[in-house]
C-alpha positions as CSV (number, residue, x, y, z in Angstrom):
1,X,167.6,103.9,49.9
2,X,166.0,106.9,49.5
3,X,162.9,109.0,50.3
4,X,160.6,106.9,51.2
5,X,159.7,104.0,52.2
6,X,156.8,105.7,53.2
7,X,155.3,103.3,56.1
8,X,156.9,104.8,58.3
9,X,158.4,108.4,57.0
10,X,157.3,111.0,60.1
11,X,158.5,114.5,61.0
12,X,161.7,115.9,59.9
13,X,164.9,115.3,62.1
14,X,166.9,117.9,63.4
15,X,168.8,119.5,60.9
16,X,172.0,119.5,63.4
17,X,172.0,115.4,63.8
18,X,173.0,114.6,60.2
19,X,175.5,117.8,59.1
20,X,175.8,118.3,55.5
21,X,178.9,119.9,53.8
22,X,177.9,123.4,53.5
23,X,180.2,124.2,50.1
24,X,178.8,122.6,47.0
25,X,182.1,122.3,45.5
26,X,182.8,120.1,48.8
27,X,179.9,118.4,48.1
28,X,180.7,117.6,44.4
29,X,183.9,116.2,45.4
30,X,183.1,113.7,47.8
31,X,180.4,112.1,45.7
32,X,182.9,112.2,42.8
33,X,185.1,110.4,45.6
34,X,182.3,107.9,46.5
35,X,181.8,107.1,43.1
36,X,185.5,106.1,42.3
37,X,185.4,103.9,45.6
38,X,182.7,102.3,44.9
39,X,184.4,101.2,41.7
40,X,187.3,100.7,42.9
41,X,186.1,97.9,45.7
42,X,183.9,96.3,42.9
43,X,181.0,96.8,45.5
44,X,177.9,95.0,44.5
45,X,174.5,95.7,45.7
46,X,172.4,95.7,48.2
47,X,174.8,96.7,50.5
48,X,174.0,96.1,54.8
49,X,174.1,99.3,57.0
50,X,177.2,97.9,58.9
51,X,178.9,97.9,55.8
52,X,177.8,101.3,54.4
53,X,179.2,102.2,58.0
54,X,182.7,101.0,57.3
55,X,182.8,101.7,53.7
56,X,182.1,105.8,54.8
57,X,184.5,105.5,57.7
58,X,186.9,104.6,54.9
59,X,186.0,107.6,52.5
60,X,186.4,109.8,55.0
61,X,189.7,109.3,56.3
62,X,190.8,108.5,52.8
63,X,189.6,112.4,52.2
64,X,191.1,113.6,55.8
65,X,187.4,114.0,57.1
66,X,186.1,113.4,60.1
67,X,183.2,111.1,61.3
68,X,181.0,114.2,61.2
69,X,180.1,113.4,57.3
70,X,179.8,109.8,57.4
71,X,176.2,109.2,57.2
72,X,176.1,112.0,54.4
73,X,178.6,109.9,52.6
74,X,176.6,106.7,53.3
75,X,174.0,107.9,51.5
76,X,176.2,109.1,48.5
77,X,178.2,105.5,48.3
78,X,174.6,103.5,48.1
79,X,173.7,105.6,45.5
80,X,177.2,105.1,44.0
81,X,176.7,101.3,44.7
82,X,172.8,101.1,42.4
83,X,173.3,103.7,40.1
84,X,174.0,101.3,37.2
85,X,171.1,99.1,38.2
86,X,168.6,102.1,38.5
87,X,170.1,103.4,34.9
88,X,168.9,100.2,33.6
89,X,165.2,100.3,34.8
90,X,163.0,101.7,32.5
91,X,161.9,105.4,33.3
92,X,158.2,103.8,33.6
93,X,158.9,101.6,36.2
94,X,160.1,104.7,38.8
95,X,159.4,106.3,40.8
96,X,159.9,110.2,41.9
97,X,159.7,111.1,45.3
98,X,159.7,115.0,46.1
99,X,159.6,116.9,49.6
100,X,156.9,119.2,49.8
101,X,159.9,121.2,51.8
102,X,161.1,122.4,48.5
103,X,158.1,125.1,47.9
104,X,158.3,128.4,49.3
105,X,155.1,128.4,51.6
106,X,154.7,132.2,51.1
107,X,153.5,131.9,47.4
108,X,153.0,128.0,46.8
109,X,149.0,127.4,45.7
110,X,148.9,124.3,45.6
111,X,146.6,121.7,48.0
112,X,147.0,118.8,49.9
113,X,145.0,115.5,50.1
114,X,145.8,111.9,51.3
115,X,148.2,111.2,48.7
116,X,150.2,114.2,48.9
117,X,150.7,117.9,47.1
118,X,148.8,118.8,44.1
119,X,151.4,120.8,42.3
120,X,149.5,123.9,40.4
121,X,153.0,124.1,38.5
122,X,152.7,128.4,39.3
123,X,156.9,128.1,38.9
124,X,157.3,129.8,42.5
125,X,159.4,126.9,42.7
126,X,161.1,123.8,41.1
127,X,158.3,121.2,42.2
128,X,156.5,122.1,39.1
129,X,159.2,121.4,36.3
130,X,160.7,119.1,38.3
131,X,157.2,116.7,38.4
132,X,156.8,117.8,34.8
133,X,159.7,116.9,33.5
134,X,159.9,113.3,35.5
135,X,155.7,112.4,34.3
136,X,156.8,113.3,30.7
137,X,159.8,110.5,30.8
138,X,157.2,108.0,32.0
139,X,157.7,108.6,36.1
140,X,155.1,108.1,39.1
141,X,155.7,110.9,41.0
142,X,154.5,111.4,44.5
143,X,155.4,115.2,46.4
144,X,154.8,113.7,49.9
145,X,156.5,112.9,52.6
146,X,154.7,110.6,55.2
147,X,151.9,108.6,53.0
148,X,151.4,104.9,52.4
149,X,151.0,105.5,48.9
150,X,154.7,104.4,47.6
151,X,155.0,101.2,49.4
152,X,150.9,100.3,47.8
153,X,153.6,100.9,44.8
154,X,156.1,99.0,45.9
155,X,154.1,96.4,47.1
156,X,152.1,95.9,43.7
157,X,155.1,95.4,41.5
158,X,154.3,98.4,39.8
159,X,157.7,100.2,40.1
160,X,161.2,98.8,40.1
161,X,162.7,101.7,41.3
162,X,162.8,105.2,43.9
163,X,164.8,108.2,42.9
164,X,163.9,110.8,46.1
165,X,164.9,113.8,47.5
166,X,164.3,114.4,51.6
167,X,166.7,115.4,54.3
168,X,168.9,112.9,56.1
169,X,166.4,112.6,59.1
170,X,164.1,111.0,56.8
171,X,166.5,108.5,54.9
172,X,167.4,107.6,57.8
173,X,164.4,106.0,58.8
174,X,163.7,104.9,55.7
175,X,166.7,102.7,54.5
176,X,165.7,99.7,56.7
177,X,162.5,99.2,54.6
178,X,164.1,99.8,51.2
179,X,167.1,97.6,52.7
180,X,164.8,94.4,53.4
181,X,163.0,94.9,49.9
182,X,166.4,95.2,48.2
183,X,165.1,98.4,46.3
184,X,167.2,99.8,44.1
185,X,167.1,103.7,45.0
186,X,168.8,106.8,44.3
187,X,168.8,109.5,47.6
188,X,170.1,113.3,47.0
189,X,169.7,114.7,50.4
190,X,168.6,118.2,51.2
191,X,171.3,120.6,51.2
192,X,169.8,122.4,53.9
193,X,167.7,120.5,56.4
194,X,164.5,122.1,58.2
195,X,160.3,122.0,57.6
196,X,160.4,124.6,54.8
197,X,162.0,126.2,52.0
198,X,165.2,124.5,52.2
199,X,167.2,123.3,49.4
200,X,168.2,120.5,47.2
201,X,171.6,120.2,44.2
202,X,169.7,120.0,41.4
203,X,171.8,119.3,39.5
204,X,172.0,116.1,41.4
205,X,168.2,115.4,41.1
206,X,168.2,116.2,37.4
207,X,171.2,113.8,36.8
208,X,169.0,111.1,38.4
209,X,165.9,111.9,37.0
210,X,167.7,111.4,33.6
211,X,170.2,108.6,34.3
212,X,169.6,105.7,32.2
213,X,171.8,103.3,30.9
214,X,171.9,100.5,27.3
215,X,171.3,97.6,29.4
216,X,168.7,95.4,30.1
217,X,166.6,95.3,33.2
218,X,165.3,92.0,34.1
219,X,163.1,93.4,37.0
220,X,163.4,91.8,40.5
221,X,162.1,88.3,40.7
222,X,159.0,87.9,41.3
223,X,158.3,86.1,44.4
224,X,154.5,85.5,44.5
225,X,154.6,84.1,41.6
226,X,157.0,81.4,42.0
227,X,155.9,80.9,44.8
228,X,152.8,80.1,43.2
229,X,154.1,78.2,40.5
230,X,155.8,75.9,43.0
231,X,152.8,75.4,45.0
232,X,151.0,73.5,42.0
233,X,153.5,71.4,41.1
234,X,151.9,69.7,44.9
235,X,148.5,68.9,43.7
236,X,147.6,65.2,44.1
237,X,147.4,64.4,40.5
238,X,150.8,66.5,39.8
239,X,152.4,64.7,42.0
240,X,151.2,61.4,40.9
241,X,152.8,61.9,37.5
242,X,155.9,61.7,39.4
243,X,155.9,60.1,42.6
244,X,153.8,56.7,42.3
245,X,154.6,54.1,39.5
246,X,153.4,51.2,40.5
247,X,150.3,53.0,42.2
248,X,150.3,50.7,45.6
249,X,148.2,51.9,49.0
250,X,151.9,52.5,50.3
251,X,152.6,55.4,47.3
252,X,149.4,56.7,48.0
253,X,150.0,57.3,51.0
254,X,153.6,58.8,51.3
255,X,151.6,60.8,48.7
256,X,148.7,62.2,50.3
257,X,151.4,63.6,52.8
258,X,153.6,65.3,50.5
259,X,150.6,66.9,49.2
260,X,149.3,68.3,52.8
261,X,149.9,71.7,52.5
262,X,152.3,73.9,54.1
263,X,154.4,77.4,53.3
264,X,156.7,75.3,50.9
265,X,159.9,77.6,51.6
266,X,162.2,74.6,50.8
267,X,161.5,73.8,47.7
268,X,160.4,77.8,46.7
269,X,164.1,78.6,47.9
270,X,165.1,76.1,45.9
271,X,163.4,77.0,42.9
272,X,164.3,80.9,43.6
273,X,168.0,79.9,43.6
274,X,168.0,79.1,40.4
275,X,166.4,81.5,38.9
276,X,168.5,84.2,40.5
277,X,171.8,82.6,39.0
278,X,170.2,81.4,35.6
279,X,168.3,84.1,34.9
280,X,164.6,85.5,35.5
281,X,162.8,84.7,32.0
282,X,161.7,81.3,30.9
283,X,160.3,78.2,32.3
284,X,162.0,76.7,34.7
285,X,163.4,73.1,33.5
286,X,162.6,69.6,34.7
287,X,165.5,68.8,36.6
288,X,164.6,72.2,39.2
289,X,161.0,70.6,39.7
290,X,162.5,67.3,40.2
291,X,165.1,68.9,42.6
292,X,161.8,70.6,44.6
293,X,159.8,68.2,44.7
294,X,162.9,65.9,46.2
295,X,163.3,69.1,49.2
296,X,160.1,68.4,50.2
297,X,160.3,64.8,50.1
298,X,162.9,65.0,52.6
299,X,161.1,67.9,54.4
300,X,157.9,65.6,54.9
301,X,159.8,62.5,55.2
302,X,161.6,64.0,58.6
303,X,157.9,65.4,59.8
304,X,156.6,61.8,60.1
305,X,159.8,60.7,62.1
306,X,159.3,63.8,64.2
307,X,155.9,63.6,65.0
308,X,156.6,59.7,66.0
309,X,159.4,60.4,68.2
310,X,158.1,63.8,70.0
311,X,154.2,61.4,69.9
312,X,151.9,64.6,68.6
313,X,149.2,63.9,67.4
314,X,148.4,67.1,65.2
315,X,150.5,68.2,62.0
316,X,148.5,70.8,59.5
317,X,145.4,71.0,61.3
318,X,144.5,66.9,61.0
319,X,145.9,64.0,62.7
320,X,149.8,63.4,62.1
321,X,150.7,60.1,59.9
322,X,151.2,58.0,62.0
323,X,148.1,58.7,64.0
324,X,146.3,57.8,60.5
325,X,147.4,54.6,59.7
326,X,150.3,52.8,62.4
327,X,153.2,53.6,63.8
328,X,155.2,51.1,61.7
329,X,153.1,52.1,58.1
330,X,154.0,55.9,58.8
331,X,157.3,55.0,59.6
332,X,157.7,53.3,56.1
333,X,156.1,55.9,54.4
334,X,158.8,58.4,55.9
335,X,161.4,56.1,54.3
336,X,159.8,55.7,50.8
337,X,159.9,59.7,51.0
338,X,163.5,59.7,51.6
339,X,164.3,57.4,48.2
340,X,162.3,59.2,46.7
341,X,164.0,61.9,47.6
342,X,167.2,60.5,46.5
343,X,165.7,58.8,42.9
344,X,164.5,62.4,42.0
345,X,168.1,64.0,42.0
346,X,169.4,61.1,40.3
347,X,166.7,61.9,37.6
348,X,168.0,65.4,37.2
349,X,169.2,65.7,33.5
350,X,172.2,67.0,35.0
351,X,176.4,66.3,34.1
352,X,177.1,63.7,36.5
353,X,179.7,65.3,38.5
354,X,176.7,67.8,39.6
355,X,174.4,64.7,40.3
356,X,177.2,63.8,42.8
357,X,177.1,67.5,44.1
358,X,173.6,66.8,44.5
359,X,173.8,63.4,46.6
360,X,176.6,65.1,48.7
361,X,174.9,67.8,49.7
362,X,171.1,66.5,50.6
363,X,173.1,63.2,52.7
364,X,175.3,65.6,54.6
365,X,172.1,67.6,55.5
366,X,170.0,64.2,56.1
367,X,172.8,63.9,58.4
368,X,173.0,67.3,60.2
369,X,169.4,66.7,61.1
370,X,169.6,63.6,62.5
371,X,172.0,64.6,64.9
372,X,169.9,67.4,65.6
373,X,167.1,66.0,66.9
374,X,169.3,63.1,68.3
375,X,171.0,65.6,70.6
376,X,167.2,66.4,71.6
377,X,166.3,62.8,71.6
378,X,168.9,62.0,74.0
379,X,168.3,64.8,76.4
380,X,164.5,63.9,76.7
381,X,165.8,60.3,78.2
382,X,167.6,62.2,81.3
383,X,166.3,65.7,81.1
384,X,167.9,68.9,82.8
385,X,167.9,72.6,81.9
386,X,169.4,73.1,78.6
387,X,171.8,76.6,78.9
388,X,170.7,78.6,75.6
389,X,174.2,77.9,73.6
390,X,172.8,74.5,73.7
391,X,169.4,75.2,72.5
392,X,170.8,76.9,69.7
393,X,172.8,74.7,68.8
394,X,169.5,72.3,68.7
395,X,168.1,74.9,66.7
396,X,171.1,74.9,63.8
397,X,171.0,71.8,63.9
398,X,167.2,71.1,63.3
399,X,166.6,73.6,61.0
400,X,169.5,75.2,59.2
401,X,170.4,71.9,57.4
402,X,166.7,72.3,55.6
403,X,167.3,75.6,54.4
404,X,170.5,74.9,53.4
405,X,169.9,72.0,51.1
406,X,167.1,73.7,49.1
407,X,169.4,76.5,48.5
408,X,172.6,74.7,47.4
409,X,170.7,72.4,45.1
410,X,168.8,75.0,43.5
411,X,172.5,76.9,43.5
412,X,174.1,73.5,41.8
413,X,171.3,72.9,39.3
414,X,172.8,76.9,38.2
415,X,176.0,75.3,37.8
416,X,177.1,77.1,40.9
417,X,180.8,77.4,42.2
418,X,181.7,76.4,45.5
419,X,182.3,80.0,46.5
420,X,178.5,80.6,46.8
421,X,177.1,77.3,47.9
422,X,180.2,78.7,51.2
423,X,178.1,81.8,51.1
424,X,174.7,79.9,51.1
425,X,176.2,77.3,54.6
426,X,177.0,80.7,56.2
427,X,173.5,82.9,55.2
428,X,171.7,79.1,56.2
429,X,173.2,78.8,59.6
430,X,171.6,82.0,60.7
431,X,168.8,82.2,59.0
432,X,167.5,78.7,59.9
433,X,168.6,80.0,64.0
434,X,166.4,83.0,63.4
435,X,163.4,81.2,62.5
436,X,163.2,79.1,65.3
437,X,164.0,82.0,67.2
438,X,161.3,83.6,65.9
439,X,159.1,80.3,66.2
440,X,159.6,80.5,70.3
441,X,158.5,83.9,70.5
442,X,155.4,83.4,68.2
443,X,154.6,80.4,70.6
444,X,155.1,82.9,74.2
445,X,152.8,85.3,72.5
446,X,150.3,83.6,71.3
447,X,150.3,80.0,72.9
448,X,150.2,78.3,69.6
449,X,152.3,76.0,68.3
450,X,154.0,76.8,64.5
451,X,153.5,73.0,63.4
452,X,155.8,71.6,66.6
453,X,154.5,70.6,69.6
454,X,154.8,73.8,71.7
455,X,155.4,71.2,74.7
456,X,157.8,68.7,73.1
457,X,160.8,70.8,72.4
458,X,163.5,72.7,74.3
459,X,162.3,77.0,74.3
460,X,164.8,79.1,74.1
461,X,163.0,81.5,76.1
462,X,163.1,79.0,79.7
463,X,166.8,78.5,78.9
464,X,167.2,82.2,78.8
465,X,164.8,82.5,82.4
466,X,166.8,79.9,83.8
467,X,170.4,81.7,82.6
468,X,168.9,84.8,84.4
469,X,166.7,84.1,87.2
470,X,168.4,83.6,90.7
471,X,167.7,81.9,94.2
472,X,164.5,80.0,94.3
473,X,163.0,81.1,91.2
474,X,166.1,79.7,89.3
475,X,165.6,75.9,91.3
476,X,161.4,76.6,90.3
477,X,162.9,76.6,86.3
478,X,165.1,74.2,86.8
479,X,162.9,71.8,88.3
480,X,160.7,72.4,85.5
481,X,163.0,71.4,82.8
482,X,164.0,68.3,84.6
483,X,160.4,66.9,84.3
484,X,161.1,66.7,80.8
485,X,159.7,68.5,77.5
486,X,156.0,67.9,78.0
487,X,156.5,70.6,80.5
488,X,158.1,73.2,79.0
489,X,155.2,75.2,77.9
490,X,153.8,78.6,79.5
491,X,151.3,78.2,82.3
492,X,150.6,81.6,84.1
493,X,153.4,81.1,86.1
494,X,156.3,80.7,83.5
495,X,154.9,83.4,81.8
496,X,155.1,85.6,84.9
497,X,158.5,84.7,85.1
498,X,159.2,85.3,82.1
499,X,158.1,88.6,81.8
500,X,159.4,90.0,84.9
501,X,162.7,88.7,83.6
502,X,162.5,90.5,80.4
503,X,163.4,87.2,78.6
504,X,161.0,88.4,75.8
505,X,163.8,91.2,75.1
506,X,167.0,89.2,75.1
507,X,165.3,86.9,72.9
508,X,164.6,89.7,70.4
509,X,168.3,90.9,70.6
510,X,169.2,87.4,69.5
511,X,166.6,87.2,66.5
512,X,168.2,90.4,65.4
513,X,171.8,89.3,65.7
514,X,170.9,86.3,63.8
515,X,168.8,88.0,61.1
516,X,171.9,90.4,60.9
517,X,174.6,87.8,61.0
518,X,172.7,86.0,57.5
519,X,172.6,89.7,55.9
520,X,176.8,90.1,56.7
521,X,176.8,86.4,55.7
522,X,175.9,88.0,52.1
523,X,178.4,90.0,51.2
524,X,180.7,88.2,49.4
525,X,178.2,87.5,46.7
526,X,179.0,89.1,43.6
527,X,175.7,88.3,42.0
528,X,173.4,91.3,42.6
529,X,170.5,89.4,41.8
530,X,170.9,86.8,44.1
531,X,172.2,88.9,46.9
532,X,169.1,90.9,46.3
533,X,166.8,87.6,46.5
534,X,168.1,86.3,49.5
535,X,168.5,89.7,51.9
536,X,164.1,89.8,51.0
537,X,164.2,86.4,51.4
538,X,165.0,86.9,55.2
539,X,162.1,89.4,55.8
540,X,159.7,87.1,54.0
541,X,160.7,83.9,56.0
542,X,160.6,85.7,59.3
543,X,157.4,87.8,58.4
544,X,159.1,91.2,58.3
């Protein structure tokens, strides 16, 4: 958290909404104060908002405060929280962030363009030194406050890290993005809010600048390109290797599915997992391929038995399996899929007490999912308007078990205890609620369907309509849900309905309390790495 996250960084706040201890020797003490708790809890980052919150709500009574300070001293226990992580990144992988607030407008020479303040250096004030100084360690520094430039940074790979200096307005606004992007960041707020010549400790920003640490930074892991090294273990020839022995029409084509391309999340969580608890160098072994590769076995296998029961016709732009070939020859296939599934973790060159772990863990999700989509099976035989407790239970119990699977197998190929793979259930639960959450409303908005029949499964949204509406308008819903899920889509006059009810907005509320209840489900992790992975995981699975 810290200057930044420059999307969205705007005008100034008021300097009267985020007070700032007006004695420096007050100042001093607290952070020296936040520093010590920090240790003291054993707090390991990223840390969520809410529990920044609680932590300074702590602090504070702890130091006979009131609330008055506490998002000061938020700021001051997340940098207490990264500071060893940002000592151990490499001064060339930083970057500097400096308000142009800091120059005395009076005397300052210097120009503006898109990027930000062209420091002249004139030593009216400490902008010059301060840039000097930091470019001369190896820094990227940016004076600017408002530009796109540092998240380009961010974005690239190119930096690892954000050591800023802004007022509290402006960190404000920026945590969320550094939050979802697990940045590690250093923040030393203005001592003295407002638009010009104000002030800054430092002391503070020069300890930063400096702060660097004997250990080794591994870097974040690289998402794009394991993603991408996942994705080619699915060509048709890679897959081959593995999947067909005795090279029948039946192998061929339970392959040909598996190779149908989609986003791969399960078996790039799975595959991510790892890495985070094994480390972030090296290739990854046989046995965490095989363990992919079996995800998406099972992923694909269940698609063919969906798409038969729920009769679509369409899966990744072509006609669904069973359209293809029969009924009873895509059913079969599904079923190959799901030994293969199972022969592929008994492959893993694994101890054999984590095999079992294995087999324990995918059948208790195989099992979650059937009874998720029986629950929805069932209700299509007699339907009547689900309440939306009830379609998100559907929901976890569709969807979660998926997610959950890839990321406990990936954790047990680690040699992970039980205390994560707890952590993992919990973080799966809402994540896999969210998604489908976020599924429904893609579908209102746009009127496309994600890969599910838009009209074959229960929407969150009419159950929400129905919960609210009243009089005839609630019998017009309810009669629509009892002709079954064929109707459930959005003509005109859903949609109407819809909107005037505001449903769009509840349903948003839920996303977020879902999306927040899988960050809070985090923080029991003591693995910064892997907290880290997972909280961006979230903002890349629901397209943050």
């Amino acid at each position: 958290m810290t200057a930044l996250h420059a999307r969205q960084l705007a005008t100034l706040a008021h300097p009267t909404k985020f007070p700032v201890p007006l004695s420096r020797a007050e100042r001093d003490r607290i952070r020296d104060a936040a520093e010590r708790f920090v240790a003291k809890q054993e707090l390991i980052p990223p840390l969520s908002i809410e529990e920044l919150r609680g932590h300074a709500r702590d602090l504070c009574r702890s130091l006979g405060f009131d609330d008055r300070h506490s998002d000061w001293i938020m700021v001051l226990l997340n940098n207490a929280v990264w500071r060893g992580t940002v000592a151990a990144v490499p001064y060339e992988r930083r970057v500097l962030l400096l308000p142009q607030c800091l120059r005395n407008r009076e005397h300052c020479r210097a120009e503006l363009d898109e990027v930000g303040l062209l420091c002249e250096e004139c030593g009216s004030c400490s902008l010059g030194e301060l840039q000097s100084v930091a470019e001369n360690l190896g820094y990227v520094v940016l004076i600017a406050e408002g530009t796109t430039v540092v998240t380009k940074l961010l974005e690239s790979g190119k930096v690892d890290a954000v050591v800023g200096v802004s007022c509290m307005g402006v960190l404000e606004r920026a945590f969320p993005y550094m939050a979802a992007d697990a940045i590690p960041g250093l923040a030393i707020p203005l001592a003295r809010d407002g638009c010009e010549d104000t002030e800054a400790d430092l002391d503070w920003v020069w300890d930063a600048i400096h702060l660097r640490s004997a250990g080794r930074w591994l870097g974040q892991l690289d998402l794009d390109n394991l993603r991408d090294e996942v994705r080619s273990w699915f060509g048709a020839d890679e897959l081959r290797a593995v999947l067909t022995a005795e090279g029948t029409e039946t192998e061929e084509i339970a392959l040909s599915w598996v190779a149908k391309s989609g986003k791969r999340w399960r078996p790039i969580l799975a595959a991510c997992v790892f890495r985070a608890l094994n480390g972030l160098e090296g290739d990854l072994p046989e046995s965490v391929r095989k363990v992919a590769l079996a995800v998406e076995c099972f992923h694909k296998a269940s698609l063919v038995h969906d798409d038969i029961a729920d009769g679509d016709d369409t899966r990744y732009g072509g006609p669904t399996l069973h359209v293809q070939h029969g009924v009873p020859i895509a059913l079969n296939a599904g079923d190959l899929l799901l030994g293969e599934g199972y022969r592929l973790l008994g492959a893993c060159a694994l101890p054999a007490d984590r095999r079992a772990a294995l087999f324990t863990v995918a059948a208790d999700g195989h099992r979650a999912l059937c009874l998720g989509q029986g629950e929805e099976l069932c209700w299509t035989r007699e339907p009547s308007p689900l309440s939306s407790q009830q379609v998100l239970r559907i929901f976890r119990l569709k969807t979660a078990p998926a997610f959950e699977v890839a990321l406990r197998l990936g954790a047990l190929c680690a040699g992970a205890g039980d205390d994560v793979c707890q952590v993992l259930i919990l973080y799966s639960q809402s994540l896999g609620i969210a998604y489908q959450i976020r599924d429904d409303l893609h579908d209102f908005l746009t009127g496309e369907s994600g890969g599910d029949a838009l009209s074959t499964r229960p929407s969150l949204l009419l159950a929400l309509a129905h919960e609210m509406a009243e009089g005839s308008t609630r019998e017009r819903l309810a009669e629509r849900w009892r002709r079954g899920p064929r109707s459930l889509s959005f003509p005109d006059d859903l949609r109407a309905i819809v909107e005037r009810l505001r449903v769009e907005e509840k349903a948003r509320q839920l996303l977020e309390h879902h999306k927040n209840e899988a960050v809070r489900s985090l923080s029991p992790l003591r693995n910064a790495h892997l907290k880290g992975l997972l909280r961006r995981i979230i903002g890349r699975i629901l397209d943050d």
